[in-house]
N, C-alpha and C positions, 0 to 999 in steps of 0.2 A: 486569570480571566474568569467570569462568571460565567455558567455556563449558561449558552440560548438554546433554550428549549420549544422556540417558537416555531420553530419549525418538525418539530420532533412528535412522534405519534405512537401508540400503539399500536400494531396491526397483524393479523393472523391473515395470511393467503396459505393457497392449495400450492405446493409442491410441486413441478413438471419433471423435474428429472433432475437422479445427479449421478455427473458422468463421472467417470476414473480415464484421467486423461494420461496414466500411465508415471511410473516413478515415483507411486502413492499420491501424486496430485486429485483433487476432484475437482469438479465444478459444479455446486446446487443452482438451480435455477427456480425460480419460486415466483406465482403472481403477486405483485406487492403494488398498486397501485400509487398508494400515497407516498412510498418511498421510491419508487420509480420519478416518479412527478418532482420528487424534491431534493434529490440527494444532488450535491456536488463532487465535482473532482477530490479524490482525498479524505471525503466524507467517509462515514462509518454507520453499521446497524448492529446492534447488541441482539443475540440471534439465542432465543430460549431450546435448551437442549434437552429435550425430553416432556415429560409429562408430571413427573413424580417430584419430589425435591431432593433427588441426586443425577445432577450436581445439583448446587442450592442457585449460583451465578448462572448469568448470561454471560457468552463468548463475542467478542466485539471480532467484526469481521468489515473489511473495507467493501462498501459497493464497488464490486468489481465492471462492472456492465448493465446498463437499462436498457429496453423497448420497447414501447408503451407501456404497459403497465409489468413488464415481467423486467426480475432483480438475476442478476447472477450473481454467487460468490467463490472465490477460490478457496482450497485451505488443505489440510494435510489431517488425516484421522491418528493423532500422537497421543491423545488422552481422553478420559473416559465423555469428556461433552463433543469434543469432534467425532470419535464412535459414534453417538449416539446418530448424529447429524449424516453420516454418512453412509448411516442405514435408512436412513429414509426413503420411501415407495412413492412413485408418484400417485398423487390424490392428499395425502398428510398433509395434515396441516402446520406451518408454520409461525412462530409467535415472533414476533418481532420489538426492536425498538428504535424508530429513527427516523432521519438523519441525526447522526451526531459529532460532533466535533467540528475543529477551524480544517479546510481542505487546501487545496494548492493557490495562488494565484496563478491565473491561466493568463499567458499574456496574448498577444494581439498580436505580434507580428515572430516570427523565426530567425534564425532558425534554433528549433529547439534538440535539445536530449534529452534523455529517457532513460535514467540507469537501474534494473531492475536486477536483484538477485536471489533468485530462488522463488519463495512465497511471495518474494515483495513483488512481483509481476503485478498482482491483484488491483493494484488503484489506475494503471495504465489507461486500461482499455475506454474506461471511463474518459480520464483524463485526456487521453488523443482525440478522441472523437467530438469533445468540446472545444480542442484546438482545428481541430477540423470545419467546426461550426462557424470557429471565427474568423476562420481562412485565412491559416495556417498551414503551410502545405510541406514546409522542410522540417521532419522530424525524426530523427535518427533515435533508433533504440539498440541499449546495450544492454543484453539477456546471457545474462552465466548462472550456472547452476552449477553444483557438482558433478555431476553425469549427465548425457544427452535425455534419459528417461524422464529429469528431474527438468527440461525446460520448456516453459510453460509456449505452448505452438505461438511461432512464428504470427500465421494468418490470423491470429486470436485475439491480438493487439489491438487491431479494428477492422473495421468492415466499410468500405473496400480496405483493404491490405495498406499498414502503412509503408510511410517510403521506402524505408530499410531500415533490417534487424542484422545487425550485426553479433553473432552467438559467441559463447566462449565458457569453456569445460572448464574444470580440474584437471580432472581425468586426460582431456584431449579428444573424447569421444563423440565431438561435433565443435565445427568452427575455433574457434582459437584454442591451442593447448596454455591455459592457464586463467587468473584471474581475469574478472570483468573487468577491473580496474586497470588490465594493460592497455585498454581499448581506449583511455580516455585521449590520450595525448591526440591520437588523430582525429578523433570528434572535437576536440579544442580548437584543430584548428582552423574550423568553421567558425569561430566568435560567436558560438549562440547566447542568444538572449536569453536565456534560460535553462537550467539543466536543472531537473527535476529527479530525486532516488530517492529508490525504496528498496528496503533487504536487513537482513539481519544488521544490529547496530554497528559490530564490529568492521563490517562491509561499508557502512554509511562510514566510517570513521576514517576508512581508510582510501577514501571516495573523497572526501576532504583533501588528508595528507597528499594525495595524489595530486588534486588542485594545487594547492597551496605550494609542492614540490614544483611545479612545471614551469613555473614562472607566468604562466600565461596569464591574462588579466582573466578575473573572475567572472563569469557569467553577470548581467545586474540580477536578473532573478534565479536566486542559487536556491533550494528547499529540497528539503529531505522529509519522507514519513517514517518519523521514530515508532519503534516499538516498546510495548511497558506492560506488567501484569496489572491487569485493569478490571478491577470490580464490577462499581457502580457504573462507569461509564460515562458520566455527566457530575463530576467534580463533588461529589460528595466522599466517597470514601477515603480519598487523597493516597491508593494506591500505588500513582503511577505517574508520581512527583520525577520528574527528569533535570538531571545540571545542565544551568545555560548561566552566562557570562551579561551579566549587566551594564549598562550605557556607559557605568562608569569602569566598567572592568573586574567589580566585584561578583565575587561568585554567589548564586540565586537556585532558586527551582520553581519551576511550572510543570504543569499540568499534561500527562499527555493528550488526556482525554476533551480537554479544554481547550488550552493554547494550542494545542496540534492534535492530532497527529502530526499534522505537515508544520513545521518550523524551518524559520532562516536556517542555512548551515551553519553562519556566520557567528549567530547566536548561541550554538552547540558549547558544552562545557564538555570536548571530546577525550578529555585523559578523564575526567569524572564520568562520565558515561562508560566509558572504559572497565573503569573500576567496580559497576554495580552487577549485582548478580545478574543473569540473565534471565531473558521473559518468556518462562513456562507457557505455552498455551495446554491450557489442559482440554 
C-alpha cells in the first residue's frame, strides 16, 4: 500500500504531563492539535525523542486518546528513546509526526470486543469512544497483562466507563488467574460483530488459534494491531515487512506501517509471524 500522507503533519506541542500509572506503564499527554483533529482509531504518531540525534529515529506510538486538541499516549520506558520520553517536564516540547498508518474499521452496530494485552491497551480508548460515537453501546473488553501493576486501569478505556472490562493475570493477581485468551469463549458467545486486538504478536497469534479452536463462527469484522520494528514510519524504509497469506493462498508481505498496523486477522501469515525476531521498541 502506498503510503497517505494527506493527512499527516509535522507538529511540536507543549507537553502537560506524563503520568506513571504504575507497573512501568506511563501515560504522555501533550497539546497536539492537528493530530488530535485527525488521528483515527488504530492510527499512529512517530514521536521524536530528544533534542540531539541520539537516538537518530522516531518511536511510532498508537494515539491512545484525544480531547480537543490534547493527544495521549501509552508506552513503557525499555530503551534509551522511551527514557528519554519519559523524562519529560510538563511545558517541553514535543515533536511529532501524524497521523500515520491504515486504523481499525469501526463498525456501526455491536456487539463488540476488545482484546488488549499488555501495551496493547494503547489504541482502545480511542477506538471505543468512536464506537461510542456511532452508538454502539455493547462493548466488552478483555484486559490481561502479566501482574495486576501491569494492567492498564479499568476506567481508562473511556470516559464515561465502558460497559465491562473483564481482567485477567498471569500471575492471578487480579480477575482471572491466567491468559487473556481464556476469556474469549464466553465473549464468543455474544456473536459479536467485531472483535478487535492488540498486544504482543505472540498473543495476537494465539487470539486467532483460540478462534479458530472454538468452532464458533468468526466475528465479520475480525482485525488485529500488529507490532514491527519500524523506522521511517510511512513505507520507505521497508522495515516492518509482516507475512500475510494472499487471495490466492500464497504467501506475501506488507507493510506494517502502511497496510496496518491494524490488518484482517484472517489475512495473518501467523506460523510466519511466529518465526520472526521480535519488535524491540527502543
Amino acid at each position: 500500500m502506498t503510503a497517505d500522507l494527506s493527512r499527516a503533519a509535522l507538529e511540536t506541542g507543549d507537553v502537560l504531563v506524563v503520568e506513571r500509572l504504575g507497573g512501568g506503564l506511563l501515560e504522555l499527554v501533550a497539546r497536539l492539535p492537528h493530530l488530535a483533529a485527525t488521528a483515527m482509531p488504530g492510527t499512529f504518531a512517530q514521536l521524536r525523542c530528544g533534542e540531539g540525534t541520539t537516538p537518530l529515529l522516531r518511536r511510532p506510538f498508537s494515539v491512545a486518546w484525544t480531547q480537543d486538541d490534547i493527544c495521549g499516549f501509552v508506552f513503557e520506558a525499555v530503551g534509551a528513546g522511551t527514557r528519554l520520553l519519559s523524562e519529560l517536564q510538563p511545558g517541553d516540547r514535543l515533536d511529532t509526526l501524524g497521523p500515520l498508518g491504515h486504523g481499525f474499521s469501526v463498525v456501526d452496530a455491536g456487539p463488540v470486543v476488545c482484546v488488549s494485552g499488555g501495551l496493547g491497551c494503547a489504541p482502545f480508548p480511542l477506538l471505543i469512544n468512536e464506537l461510542r460515537r456511532r452508538g454502539v453501546e455493547d462493548i466488552l473488553v478483555l484486559n490481561g497483562a502479566r501482574t495486576a501493576t501491569r494492567l492498564y486501569p479499568a476506567e481508562r478505556f473511556a470516559r464515561p466507563a465502558v460497559s465491562v472490562v473483564a481482567e485477567a493475570t498471569d500471575d492471578g493477581t487480579r480477575g482471572h488467574h491466567g491468559r487473556v485468551t481464556d476469556l474469549l469463549g464466553q465473549a464468543l458467545a455474544s456473536r459479536p460483530a467485531a472483535l478487535y486486538a492488540c498486544g504482543p504478536n505472540p498473543m495476537l497469534g494465539a487470539v486467532m488459534r483460540t478462534l479458530l479452536e472454538s468452532g464458533a463462527d468468526l466475528p465479520p469484522t475480525l482485525e488485529a494491531s500488529l507490532e514491527a520494528p519500524m523506522g521511517c514510519g510511512f513505507g520507505t524504509c521497508l522495515g516492518c515487512a509482516l507475512p500475510v497469506r494472499a487471495e490466492d493462498g500464497s504467501g506475501a508481505w506488507k507493510l506494517c506501517c502502511t497496510d496496518g498496523p491494524v490488518m484482517p486477522m484472517r489475512d495473518v501469515d501467523w506460523e510466519g509471524l511466529s518465526a520472526l525476531p521480535g519488535a524491540d521498541v527502543a
